[in-house]
Structure formats: structure tokens, C-alpha cells
C-alpha positions as CSV (number, residue, x, y, z in Angstrom):
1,X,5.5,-10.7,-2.2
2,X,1.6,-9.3,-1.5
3,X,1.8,-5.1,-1.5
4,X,-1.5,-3.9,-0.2
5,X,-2.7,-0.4,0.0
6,X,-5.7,1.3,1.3
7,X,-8.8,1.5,-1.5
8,X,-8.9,1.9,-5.1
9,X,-8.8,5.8,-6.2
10,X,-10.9,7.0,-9.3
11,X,-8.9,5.6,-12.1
12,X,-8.5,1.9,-9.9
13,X,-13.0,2.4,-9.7
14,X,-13.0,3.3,-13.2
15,X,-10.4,0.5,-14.4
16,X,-11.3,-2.3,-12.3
17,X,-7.4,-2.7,-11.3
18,X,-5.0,-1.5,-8.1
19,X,-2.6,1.4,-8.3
20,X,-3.0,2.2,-11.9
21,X,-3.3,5.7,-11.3
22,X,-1.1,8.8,-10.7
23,X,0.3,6.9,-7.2
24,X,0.6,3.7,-9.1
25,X,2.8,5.0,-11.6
26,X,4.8,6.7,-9.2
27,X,5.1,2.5,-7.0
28,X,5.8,1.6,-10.5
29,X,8.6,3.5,-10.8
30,X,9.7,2.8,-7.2
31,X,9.0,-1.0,-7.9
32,X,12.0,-0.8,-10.8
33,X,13.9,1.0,-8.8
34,X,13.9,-1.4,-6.0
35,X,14.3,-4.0,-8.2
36,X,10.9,-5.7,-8.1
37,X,9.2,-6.8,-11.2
38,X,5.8,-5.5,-10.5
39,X,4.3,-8.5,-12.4
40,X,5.8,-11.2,-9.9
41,X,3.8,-9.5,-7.0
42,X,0.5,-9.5,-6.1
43,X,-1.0,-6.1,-5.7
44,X,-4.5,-5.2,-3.6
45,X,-6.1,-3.0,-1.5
46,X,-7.3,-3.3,1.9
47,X,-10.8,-1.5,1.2
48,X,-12.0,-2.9,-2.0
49,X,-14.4,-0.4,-2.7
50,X,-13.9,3.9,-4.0
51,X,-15.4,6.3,-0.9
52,X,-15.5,9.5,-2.5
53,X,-17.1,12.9,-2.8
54,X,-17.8,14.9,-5.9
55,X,-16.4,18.3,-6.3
56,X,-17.4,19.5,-9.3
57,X,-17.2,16.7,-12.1
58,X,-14.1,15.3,-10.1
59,X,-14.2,12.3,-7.6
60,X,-12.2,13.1,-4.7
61,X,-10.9,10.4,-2.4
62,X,-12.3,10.0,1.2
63,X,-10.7,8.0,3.9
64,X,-12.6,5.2,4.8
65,X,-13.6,4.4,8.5
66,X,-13.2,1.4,10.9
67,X,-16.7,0.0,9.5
68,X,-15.6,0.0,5.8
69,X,-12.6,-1.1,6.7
70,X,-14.1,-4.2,8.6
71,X,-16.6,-5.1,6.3
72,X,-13.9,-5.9,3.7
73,X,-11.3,-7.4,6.1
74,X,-12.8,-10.9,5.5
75,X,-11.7,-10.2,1.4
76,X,-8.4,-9.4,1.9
77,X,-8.0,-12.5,4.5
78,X,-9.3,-14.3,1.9
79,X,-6.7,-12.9,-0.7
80,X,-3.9,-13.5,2.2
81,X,-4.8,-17.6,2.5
82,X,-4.7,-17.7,-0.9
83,X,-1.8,-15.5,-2.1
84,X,0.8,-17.0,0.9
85,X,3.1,-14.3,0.9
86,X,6.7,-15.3,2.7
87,X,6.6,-10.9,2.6
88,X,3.8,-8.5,3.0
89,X,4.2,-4.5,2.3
90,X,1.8,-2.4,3.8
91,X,1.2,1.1,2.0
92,X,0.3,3.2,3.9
93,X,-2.2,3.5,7.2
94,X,-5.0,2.0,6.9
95,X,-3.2,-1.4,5.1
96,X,-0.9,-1.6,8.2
97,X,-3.6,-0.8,11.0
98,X,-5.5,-3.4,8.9
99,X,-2.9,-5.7,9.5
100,X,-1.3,-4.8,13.0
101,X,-4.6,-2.8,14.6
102,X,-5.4,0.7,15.2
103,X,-2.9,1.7,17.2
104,X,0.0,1.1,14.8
105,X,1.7,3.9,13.4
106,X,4.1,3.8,9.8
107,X,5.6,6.8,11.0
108,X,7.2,5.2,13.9
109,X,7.4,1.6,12.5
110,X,8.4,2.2,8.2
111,X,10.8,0.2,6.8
112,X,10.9,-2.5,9.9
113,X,10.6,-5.9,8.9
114,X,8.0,-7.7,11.2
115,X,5.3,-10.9,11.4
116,X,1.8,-11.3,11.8
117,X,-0.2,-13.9,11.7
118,X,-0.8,-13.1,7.9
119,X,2.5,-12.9,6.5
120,X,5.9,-14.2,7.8
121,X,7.6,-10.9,7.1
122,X,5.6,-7.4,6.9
123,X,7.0,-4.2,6.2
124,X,5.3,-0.8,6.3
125,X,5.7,1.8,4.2
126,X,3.8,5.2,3.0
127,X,1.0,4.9,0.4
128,X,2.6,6.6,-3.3
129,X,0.0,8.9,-2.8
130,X,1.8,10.7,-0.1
131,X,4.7,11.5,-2.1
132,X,2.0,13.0,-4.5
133,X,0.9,15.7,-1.4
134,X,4.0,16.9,-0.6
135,X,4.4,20.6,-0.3
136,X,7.5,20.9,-2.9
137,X,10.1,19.0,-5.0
138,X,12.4,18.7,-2.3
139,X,10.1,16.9,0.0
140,X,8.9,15.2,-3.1
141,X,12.4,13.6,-4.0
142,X,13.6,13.2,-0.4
143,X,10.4,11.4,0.3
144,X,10.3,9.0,-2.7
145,X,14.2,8.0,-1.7
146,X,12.8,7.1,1.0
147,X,9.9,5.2,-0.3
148,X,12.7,3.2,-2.5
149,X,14.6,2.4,0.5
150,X,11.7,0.4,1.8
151,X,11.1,-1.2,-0.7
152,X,14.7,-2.7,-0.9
153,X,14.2,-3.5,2.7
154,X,11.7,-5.7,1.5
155,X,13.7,-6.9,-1.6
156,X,16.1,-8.0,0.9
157,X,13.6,-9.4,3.5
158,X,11.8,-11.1,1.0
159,X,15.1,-13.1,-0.1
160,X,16.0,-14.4,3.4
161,X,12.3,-16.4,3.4
């Protein structure tokens, strides 16, 4: 199983590692909920490099555009030939329109299993990050119920390769 995001955050940029942050903590948690051992996956981002902007002595996130996200497609095709995943998880946006083009959208298409020419099986999901912006703890918890279910879509996915 490959789970790819979008780009590293400031604690990824500053620790040289994917989802290590506030949203990684929150996949972990997901991850063991799922029942996926986070060390038998291989975890990346579709933009390997941090767009931000300061505000104040804070780095704030910035979504990267159709350029950035080009220039490090050949990267994360790289990581795909190697890595061979029988499932690929998409979190979030831009790792899915990575994937499927821009047109796709994980609001109509989460937690379907699909192919590509990457992956025999890909499922979509949100980025963790998104449960972090939700407006209260309602949304929060119904949201990351959510976010579990998909992943034990792909849990179940992944075992039928």
C-alpha cells in the first residue's frame, strides 16, 4: 500500500519526513484504527517541496499550482515504478488530480476503489488536514469516522490484490 498526499507542511520541511505533523498524527491514529501498521506502507507526497508564506514567525501552507505540481510528477512516478503498490490512497486533491487529472473530484469519488495506470487499485480520500479545519467537534468526529471508513475500504481492497 503507497498513501500519498499533497506536499510536506512545516514540520515535514523541517523534519525531512511525510505527515509527521499535527495531520500526520491525526492519519496515524486513523491508520490504527483501520488496522494498518503505518510502517508496512509507504508514505509520500505528491509535491515534494513546502510552498508557504510567512505570517509573522509562522509558515503557513500554500496550495501549490498545476506547474509545481508537474515539475515533481516525474518524482512521484518514479517512487510509483519503484514502490509497486497492488493499492494506492490518495489524500486529498491535489494527490488524486495528480493521479486521475484535474477534473477529478474526492468529493464525488471518496472511498471508491478504482485503477490507473499507476496502481491496480486507488482509493481517494480527504487529506488529515481537513479534519483539522473543521468548524467544530461534531464535524470534527463525524468527519474522521469517515476518514476511517476509507481507509478500511482500502484495508479491504488491498487484501483482494
Amino acid at each position: 500500500m503507497m498513501l500519498v498526499g499533497e506536499q510536506p507542511g512545516d514540520y515535514e520541511d523541517v523534519a525531512g519526513k511525510p505527515f509527521v505533523g499535527p495531520a500526520g498524527k491525526i492519519m496515524d491514529q486513523a491508520l490504527e484504527e483501520a488496522g494498518i501498521d503505518r510502517k508496512q506502507v509507504y508514505v509520500t507526497n505528491a509535491v515534494k517541496h513546502f510552498k508557504w508564506e510567512p505570517r509573522g514567525k509562522r509558515r503557513i501552507h500554500q496550495k501549490p499550482n498545476s506547474r509545481e505540481i508537474a515539475a515533481c510528477r516525474p518524482w512521484l512516478e518514479a517512487e510509483l515504478r519503484l514502490v509497486k503498490p497492488k493499492l494506492l490512497v490518495c489524500l486529498g486533491a491535489t494527490a488524486a488530480q495528480t493521479i486521475f487529472g484535474p477534473s477529478f473530484r474526492v468529493t464525488r469519488e471518496r472511498g471508491k476503489v478504482m485503477s490507473s495506470k499507476f496502481a491496480p487499485r486507488v482509493l481517494a480520500t480527504v487529506h488529515p488536514s481537513s479534519l483539522l479545519r473543521q468548524p467544530d467537534e461534531e464535524s470534527r468526529q463525524r468527519e474522521y469516522k469517515n476518514f476511517v471508513a476509507d481507509l478500511r475500504v482500502a484495508v479491504n481492497a488491498a487484501s483482494e490484490t
